[in-house]
Structures are given as C-alpha cells and as structure tokens.
C-alpha positions in Angstrom: 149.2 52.0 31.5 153.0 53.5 30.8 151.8 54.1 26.9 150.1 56.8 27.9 153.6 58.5 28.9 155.4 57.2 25.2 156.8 59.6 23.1 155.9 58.6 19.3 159.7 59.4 18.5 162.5 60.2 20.7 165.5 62.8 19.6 168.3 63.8 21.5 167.6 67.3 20.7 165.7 69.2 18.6 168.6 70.0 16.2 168.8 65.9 15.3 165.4 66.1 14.5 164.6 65.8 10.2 162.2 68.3 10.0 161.9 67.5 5.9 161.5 64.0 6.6 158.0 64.8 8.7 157.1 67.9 6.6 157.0 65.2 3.7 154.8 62.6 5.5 152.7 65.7 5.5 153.1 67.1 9.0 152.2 71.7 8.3 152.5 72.7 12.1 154.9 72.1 15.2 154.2 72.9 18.6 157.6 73.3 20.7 158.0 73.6 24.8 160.8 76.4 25.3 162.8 75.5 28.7 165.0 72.7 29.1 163.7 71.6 25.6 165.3 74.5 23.3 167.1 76.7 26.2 168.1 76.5 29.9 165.6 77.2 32.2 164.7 80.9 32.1 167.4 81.8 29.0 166.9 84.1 26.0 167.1 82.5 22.8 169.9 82.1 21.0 171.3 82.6 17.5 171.4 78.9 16.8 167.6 78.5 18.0 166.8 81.6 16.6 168.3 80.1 13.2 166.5 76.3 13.7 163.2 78.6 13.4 164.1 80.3 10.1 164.9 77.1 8.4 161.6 75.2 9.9 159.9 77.7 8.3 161.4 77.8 4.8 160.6 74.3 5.0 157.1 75.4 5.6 156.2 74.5 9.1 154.0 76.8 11.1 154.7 76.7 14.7 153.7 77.9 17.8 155.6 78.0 21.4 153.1 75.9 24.1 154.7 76.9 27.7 153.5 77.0 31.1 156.0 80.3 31.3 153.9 83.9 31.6 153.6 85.5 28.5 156.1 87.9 29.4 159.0 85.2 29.4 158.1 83.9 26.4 157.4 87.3 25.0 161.5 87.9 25.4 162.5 84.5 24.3 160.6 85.1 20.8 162.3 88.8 20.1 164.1 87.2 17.3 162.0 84.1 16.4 158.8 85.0 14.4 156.6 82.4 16.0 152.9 82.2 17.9 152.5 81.4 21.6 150.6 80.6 24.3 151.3 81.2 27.9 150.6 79.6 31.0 149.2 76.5 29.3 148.9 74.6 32.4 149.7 71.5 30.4 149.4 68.6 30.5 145.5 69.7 30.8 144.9 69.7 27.3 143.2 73.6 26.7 146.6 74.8 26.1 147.2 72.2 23.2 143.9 72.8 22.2 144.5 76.5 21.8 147.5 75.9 20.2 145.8 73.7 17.1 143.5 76.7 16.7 145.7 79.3 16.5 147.9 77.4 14.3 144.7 76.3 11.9 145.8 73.2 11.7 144.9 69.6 13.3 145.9 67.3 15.7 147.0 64.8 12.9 149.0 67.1 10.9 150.6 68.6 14.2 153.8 67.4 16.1 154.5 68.5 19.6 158.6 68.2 20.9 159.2 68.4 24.1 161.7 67.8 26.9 159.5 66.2 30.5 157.1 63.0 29.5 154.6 63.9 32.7 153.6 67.5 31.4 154.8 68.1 27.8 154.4 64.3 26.6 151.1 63.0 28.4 149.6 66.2 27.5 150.1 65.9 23.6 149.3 61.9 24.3 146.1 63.1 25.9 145.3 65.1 23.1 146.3 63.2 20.3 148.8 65.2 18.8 152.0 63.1 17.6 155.0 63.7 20.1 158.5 63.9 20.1 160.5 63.7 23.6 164.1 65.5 23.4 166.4 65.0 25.6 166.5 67.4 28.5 168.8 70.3 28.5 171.2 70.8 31.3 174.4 72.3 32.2 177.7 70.5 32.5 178.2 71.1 36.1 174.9 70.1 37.1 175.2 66.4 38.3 172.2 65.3 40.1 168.5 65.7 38.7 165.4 65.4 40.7 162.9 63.0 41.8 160.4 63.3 38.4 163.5 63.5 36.5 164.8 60.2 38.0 161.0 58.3 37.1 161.1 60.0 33.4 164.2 57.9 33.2 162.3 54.6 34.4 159.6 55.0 31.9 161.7 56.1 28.9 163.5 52.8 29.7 160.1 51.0 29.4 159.6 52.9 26.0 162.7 52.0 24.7 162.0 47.9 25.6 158.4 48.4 24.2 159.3 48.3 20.1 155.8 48.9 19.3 155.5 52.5 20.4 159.2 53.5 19.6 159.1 55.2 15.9 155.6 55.9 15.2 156.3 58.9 13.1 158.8 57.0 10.9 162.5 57.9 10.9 162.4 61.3 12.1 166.2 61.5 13.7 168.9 62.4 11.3 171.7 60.1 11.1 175.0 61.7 12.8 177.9 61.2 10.4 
C-alpha cells in the first residue's frame, strides 16, 4: 500500500541531482514543483535556480514547471527561466501531469517529475506513471517545527528507505559530494 507514496530516487536537492546521468539513460523532459522544492514558499527565483535551468537545458532537457500556484505566481517566478507551465494543477489528480506530458511532447517514460511533498507531488507522478524524484523540502534555518503531513512524509520516507526494492529505480541519479 505505502509504494504507492515511493519516490523512484530520492535527492537532497535538486542541485545533487546528475542531470547527465538520466539524460543518458535517455530521459528528454523534466517536470519540476516550484515551492519548497526549488524556492521558499511564495519566493522569486533566484540566480542559482535561474542558472540550474540554463545548464539543464544545454544538456538538452525540456521542462515544464507543474504547480498548484495561479498562473500569476508562477508567471513571476519564470521571468528569468525560459521554461513552460501549468498552473493550478490540482495535483495529485493526474490532468495536470497529463497536461504537462502534452505540452512538453514527450511521454511518461522518457519524463521525470522532482518534487518536494510525497502526498501531492509524489503520488501524483506515481499515479501517473511518470518516474519521480523526491527532494528534500526547503525550509528556513529558524523554522524548527513542521506540520502534521510533514511529520507522516517523514514516516513513509522511513519506510522507503527500509524497502531496497523501490529505493534507486532510475539508477544512480545523485552526484557524489566530494
């Protein structure tokens, strides 16, 4: 029953994340959340996100920004960052995700979704069948307590990481720290 929450790959960011490694294992498109995954809640971008998008697409990745945030919010976010989106995705109902394959022209198999929460971003790619990553969830230094779904992610990601059968599906995809 938990599997259906399992990430395929788990990162503790998106910037530890080998982008070359799953563009070689043939992966064209990447479908990213935007809060608490690449920024605070409700932040702009910033230059080093805004420079993560330039290099994944050098590599060659198409992407596209999947967010339950109006189109508005994400409209600001993506001043700098040439990138498609869709808004109020209502995930994890799988229309956005959906969407998201369409506009990017590509398919669920050769798409990777990364993500921050495992009951909306995670389960929704899961549902759909698009490969997912889980990053660890962005949060300020002084913050100190985290709420009630935050608290059962962390129950369930402890099941994941006991359960070697659904930990690394998409191969070695976090860069070693040196």
């Amino acid at each position: 029953m938990l599997k259906k929450f399992f990430p395929h790959a788990y990162a503790p960011d998106v910037y530890a994340i080998d982008y070359e490694y799953l563009y070689e294992q043939g992966y064209q498109a990447l479908i990213f959340d935007i809060d608490q995954t690449l920024v605070q809640h409700g932040e702009q971008s910033t230059k080093e996100v805004d420079e993560l998008f330039k290099r994944i697409h050098a590599i060659g990745f198409k992407t596209i920004l999947l967010s339950n945030n109006s189109a508005e919010r994400i409209e600001e976010f993506i001043e700098n960052i040439d990138t498609l989106y869709v808004a109020m995705a209502d995930k994890p109902q799988v229309d956005g995700y959906l969407k998201a394959l369409d506009m990017l022209g590509t398919s669920k198999e050769k798409t990777v979704f990364i993500g921050d929460q495992i009951f909306t971003d995670i389960l929704g790619a899961n549902r759909c069948g698009i490969p997912s990553i889980l990053v660890r969830f962005l949060r300020h230094d002084y913050e100190t307590k985290i709420g009630k779904k935050r608290q059962v992610e962390r129950l369930v990601l402890a099941c994941y990481r006991l359960s070697r059968t659904y930990q690394n599906r998409l191969g070695n995809v976090v860069k070693e720290i040196n």
